[in-house]
N, C-alpha and C positions, 0 to 999 in steps of 0.2 A: 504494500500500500504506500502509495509517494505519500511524503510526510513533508507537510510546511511548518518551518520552522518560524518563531516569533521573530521580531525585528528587534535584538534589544539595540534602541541607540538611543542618544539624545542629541539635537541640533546646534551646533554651534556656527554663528555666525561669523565668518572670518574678513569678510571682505569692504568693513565699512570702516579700518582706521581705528585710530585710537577715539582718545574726549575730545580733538580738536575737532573744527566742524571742516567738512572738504569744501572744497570748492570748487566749481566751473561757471565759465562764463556762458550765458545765456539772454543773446540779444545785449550785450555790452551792461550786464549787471548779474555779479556775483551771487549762485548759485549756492548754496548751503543746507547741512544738515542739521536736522531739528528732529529731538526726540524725547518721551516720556517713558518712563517703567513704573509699574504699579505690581499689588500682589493680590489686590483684595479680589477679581474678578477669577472666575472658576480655579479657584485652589491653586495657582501657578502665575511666577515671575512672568509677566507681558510686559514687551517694548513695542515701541511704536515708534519709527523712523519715519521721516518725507524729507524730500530736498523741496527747498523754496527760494526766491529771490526777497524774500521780507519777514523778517520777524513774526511782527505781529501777526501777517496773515498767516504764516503755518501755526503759529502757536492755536489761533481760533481753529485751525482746521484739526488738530492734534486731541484739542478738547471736543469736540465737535465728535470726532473719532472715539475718544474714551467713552464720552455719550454713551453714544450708540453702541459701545459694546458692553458696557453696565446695564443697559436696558434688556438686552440679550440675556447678561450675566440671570438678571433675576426673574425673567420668565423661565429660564432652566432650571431653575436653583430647585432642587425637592429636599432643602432642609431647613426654610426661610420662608416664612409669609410677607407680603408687603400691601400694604394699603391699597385699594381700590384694583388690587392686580390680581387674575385668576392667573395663576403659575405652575407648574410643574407638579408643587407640593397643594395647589388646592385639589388637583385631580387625586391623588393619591389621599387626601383626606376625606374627598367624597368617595371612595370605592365602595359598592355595594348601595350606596346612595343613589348618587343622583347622574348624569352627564353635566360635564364642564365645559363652557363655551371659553375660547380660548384664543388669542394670537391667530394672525396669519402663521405668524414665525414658527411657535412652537404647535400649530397647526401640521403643519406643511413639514416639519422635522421627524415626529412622529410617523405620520402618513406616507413619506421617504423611506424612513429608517422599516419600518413593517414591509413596505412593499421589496425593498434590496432585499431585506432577509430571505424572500420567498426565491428571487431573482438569481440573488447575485452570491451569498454567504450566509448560512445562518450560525454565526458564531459570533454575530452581534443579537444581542437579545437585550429588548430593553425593558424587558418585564423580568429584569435577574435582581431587581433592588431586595428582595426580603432574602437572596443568598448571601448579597455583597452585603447586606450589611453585618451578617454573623461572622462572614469572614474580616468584616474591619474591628465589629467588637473583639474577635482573636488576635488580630494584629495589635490593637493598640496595648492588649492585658501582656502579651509578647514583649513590647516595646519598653512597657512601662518597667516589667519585671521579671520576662521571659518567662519558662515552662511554667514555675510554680507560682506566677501571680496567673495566671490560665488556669492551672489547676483548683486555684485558690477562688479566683472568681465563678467557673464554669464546671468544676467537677474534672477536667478533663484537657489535655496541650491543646487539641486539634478539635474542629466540628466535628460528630460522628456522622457514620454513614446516615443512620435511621433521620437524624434531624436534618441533614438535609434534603434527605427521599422526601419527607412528610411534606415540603415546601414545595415539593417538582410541579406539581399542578397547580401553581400560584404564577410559574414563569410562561406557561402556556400563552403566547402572542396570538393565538385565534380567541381568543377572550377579552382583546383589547377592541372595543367598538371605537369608530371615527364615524362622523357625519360630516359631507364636506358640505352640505348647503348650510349648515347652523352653526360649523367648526366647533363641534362638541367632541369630548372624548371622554369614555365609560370606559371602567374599567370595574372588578368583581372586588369581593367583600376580600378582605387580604391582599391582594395583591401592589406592588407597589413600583411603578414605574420607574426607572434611571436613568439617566441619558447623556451618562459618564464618559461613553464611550465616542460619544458625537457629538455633544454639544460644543464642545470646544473648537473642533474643526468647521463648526458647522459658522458659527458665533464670526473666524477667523476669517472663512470667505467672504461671508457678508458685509466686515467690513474693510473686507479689500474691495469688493466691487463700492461702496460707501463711497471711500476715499477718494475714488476715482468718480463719482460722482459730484465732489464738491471741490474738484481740480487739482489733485494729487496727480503728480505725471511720472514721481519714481519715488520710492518706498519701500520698507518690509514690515511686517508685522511678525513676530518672535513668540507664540503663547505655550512654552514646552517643546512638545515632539511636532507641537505645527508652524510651520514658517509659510506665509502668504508672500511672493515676491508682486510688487505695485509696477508694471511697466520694466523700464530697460533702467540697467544704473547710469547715472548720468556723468558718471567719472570715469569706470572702466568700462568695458566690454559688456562684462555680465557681472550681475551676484557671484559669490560663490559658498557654498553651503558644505561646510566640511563635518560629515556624520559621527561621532565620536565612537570609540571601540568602548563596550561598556565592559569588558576584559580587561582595560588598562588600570589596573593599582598605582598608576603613579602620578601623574601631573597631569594625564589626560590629553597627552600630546601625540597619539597616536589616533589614525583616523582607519574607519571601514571604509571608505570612500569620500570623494571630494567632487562637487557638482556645480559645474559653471551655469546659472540659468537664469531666466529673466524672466517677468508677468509671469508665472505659474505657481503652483504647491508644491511644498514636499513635507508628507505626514512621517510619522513612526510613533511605534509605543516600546517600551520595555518595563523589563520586572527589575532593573537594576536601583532603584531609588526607593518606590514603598512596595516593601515586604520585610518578615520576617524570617529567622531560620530556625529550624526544629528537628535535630537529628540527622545533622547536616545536607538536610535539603530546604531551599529557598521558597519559601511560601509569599507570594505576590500577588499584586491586585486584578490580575486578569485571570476572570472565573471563565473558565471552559462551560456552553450552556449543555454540553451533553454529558457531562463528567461531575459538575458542581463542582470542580476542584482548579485549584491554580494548576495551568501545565508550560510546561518549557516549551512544547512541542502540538501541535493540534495536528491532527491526521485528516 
């Protein structure tokens, strides 16, 4: 059976200089880098680069951009309520309830993500949230104090088999209703949706295509394992996206590969950052939906 292996890497940006800002001339007025990093938006360090010929205008555009991707952030969010917002976590609060009318956005993500898994992979499931979260409550009793605060908390290192069987009919995606004329979403009494696995990426496009909606002409956007590249670099040739070897114990100065690219994506995930180890094997955040189990390895 050909066996895909996970991608572990994490992105590093190499090709935009140090703190100074670059410059090129464009139409006889210097061309410069202008950028923001924050952490509060989906659990991860995001930067936000544009070149601009004026201050203030990229700053507005920069903000403008973080906007719009906080607004993102909290229609995704299923572990946060917000005022006058039906999100992620209202749907999973009303299960067994009611249908939630919801976003275009997280409308149309859901609706995407359901319909690839039939299509394209079903090894994204986004009816895995009542797995992942017993696997986080064990990660973090691990973290905190390894085996015996696990044992201490839960009876037990690891989830058992039986508790997680008992939950397999909770992750069932033909259980998830969508209505596109009312953009409701139902979902059954227990069940709890996640969209861990996509929303970031999803969040990432959107606001590359944004960007370039309100006059960005080169840019990247950095959120993790997703890098959005915004048009052509306006200094060199191209971007370059050097993939990091997540093997490397030492400075991190060894790469899987190095990618000269422009206007486009490049995603990756790994287990090399959150997980725990237990009997010297590496327990991580990506649940397998035919196994319940973190795997190195998906077949």
């Amino acid at each position: 059976m050909k066996k895909i292996f996970i991608i572990i890497c994490l992105l590093i940006l190499t090709a935009c200089g140090g703190n100074k800002p670059n410059e090129i001339e464009e139409n006889n007025t210097k061309m410069q880098k202008y950028e923001i990093q924050f952490f509060e938006a989906f659990d991860t360090v995001t930067t936000f680069q544009i070149y601009d010929t004026d201050e203030k205008t990229a700053n507005e555009k920069l903000e403008k951009m973080r906007n719009e991707y906080f607004r993102l952030h909290r229609e995704f969010d299923r572990y946060n309520n917000y005022e006058n917002l039906n999100n992620l976590k209202t749907i999973n609060d009303n299960a067994g309830v009611q249908p939630v009318e919801v976003s275009d956005d997280l409308y149309n993500l859901i609706e995407t993500t359901l319909e690839r898994e039939k299509t394209i992979s079903n090894k994204v499931n986004i009816a895995m949230g009542p797995i992942i979260d017993i696997w986080a409550k064990y990660r973090e009793a691990h973290l905190d104090g390894g085996e015996a605060e696990a044992i201490k908390q839960f009876g037990h290192p690891l989830p058992e088999r039986e508790e997680l069987e008992a939950l397999r009919n909770l992750t069932d995606t033909t259980k998830i209703k969508t209505d596109k004329k009312t953009k409701t979403i139902y979902i059954e009494k227990g069940m709890k949706l996640d969209l861990g696995a996509v929303a970031k990426g999803y969040a990432t496009e959107k606001i590359g295509e944004y960007a370039k909606q309100i006059g960005v002409k080169s840019g990247l956007i950095s959120a993790g394992g997703n890098v959005k590249l915004i048009g052509k670099h306006p200094i060199k040739e191209t971007y370059t996206v050097a993939i990091q070897n997540p093997n490397d114990k030492g400075d991190n100065s060894t790469f899987l590969a190095v990618l000269k690219l422009n206007d486009t994506s490049v995603v990756t995930s790994g287990d090399y950052q959150r997980y725990f180890e237990y009997n010297g094997r590496k327990y991580h955040h990506i649940i397998d939906p035919k196994t319940l189990y973190p795997e190195g390895e998906y077949n």
